[in-house]
C-alpha positions in Angstrom: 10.2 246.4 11.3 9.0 245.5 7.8 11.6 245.3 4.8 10.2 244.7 1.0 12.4 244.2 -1.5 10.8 243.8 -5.3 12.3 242.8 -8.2 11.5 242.1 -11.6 11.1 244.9 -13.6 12.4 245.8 -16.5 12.2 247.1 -20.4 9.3 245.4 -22.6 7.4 246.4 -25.9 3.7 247.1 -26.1 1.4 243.8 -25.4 4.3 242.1 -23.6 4.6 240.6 -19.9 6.3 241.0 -16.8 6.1 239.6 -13.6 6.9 241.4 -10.3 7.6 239.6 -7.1 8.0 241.2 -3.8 9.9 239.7 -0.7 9.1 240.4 2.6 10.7 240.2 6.0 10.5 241.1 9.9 7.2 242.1 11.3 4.8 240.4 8.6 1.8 238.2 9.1 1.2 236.9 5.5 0.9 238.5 2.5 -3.1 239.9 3.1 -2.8 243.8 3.3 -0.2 243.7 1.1 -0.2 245.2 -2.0 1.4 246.9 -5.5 1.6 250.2 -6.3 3.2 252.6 -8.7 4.2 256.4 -9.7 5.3 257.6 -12.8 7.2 260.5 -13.7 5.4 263.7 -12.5 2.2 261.6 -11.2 1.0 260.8 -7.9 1.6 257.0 -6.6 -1.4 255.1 -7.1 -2.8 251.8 -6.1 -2.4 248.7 -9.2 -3.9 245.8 -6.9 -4.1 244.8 -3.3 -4.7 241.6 -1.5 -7.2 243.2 1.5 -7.1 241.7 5.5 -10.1 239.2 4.0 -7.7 237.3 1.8 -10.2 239.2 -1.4 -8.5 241.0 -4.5 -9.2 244.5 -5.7 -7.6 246.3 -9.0 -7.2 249.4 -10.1 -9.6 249.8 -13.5 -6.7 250.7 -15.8 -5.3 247.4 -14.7 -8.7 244.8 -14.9 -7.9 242.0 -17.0 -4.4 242.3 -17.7 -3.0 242.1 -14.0 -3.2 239.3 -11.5 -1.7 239.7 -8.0 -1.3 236.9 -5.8 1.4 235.7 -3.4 2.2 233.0 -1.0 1.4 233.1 2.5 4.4 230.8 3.6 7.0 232.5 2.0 5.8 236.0 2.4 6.4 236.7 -1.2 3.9 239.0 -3.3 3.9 238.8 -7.0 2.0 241.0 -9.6 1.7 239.6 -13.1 1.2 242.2 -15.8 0.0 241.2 -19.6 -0.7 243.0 -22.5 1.3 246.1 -21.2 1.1 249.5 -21.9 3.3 252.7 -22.6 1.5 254.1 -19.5 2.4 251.3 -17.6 5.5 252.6 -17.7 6.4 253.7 -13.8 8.4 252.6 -10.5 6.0 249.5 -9.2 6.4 249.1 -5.5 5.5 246.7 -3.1 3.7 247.9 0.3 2.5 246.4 3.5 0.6 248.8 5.6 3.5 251.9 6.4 6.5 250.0 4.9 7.4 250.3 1.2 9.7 248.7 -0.9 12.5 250.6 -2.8 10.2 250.0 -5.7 11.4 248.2 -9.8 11.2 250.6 -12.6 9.1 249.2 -15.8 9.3 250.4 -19.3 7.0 249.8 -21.8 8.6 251.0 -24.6 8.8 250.0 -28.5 
């Protein structure tokens, strides 16, 4: 059994940063197949940025160049550093790891 718990979200303005960490627990090998998503009111959830089985990166386009995911293999931990944010950023992020999802950390972006 897998548990994530994220954290870090919260209210920012337009063009400001926040950084999302994810903890993970039980049945884990590393952080690789781990990854970030999110769903905002009325949408479907949608990948932000994975860390695939190869240990490689992949981003969603509306997130290329103003996200970075990375994590530490030791501590199981994912984070997802987000710049330069956006209104439509706005949505719950949450952490996943194959069928197990976190219970997700809302971000506003909101003047």
């Amino acid at each position: 059994q897998v548990r994530l718990v994220e954290s870090g979200g919260g209210l920012v303005q337009p063009g400001g940063s926040l950084r999302l960490s994810c903890a993970a627990s039980g049945s884990i090998f590393g952080i690789y197949s781990m990854g970030w998503y999110r769903q905002a009111p009325g949408k479907q959830r949608e990948l932000v940025a994975r860390i695939t089985a190869s240990g490689s990166t992949n981003y969603a386009d509306f997130v290329k160049g103003r996200f970075t995911i990375s994590g530490d293999n030791a501590k199981n931990t994912l984070s997802l550093q987000m710049n330069n944010l956006k209104p439509e950023d706005t949505a719950v992020y949450y952490c996943n790891y194959f069928g197990a999802w976190g219970q997700g950390t809302q971000v506003t972006v909101s003047s």
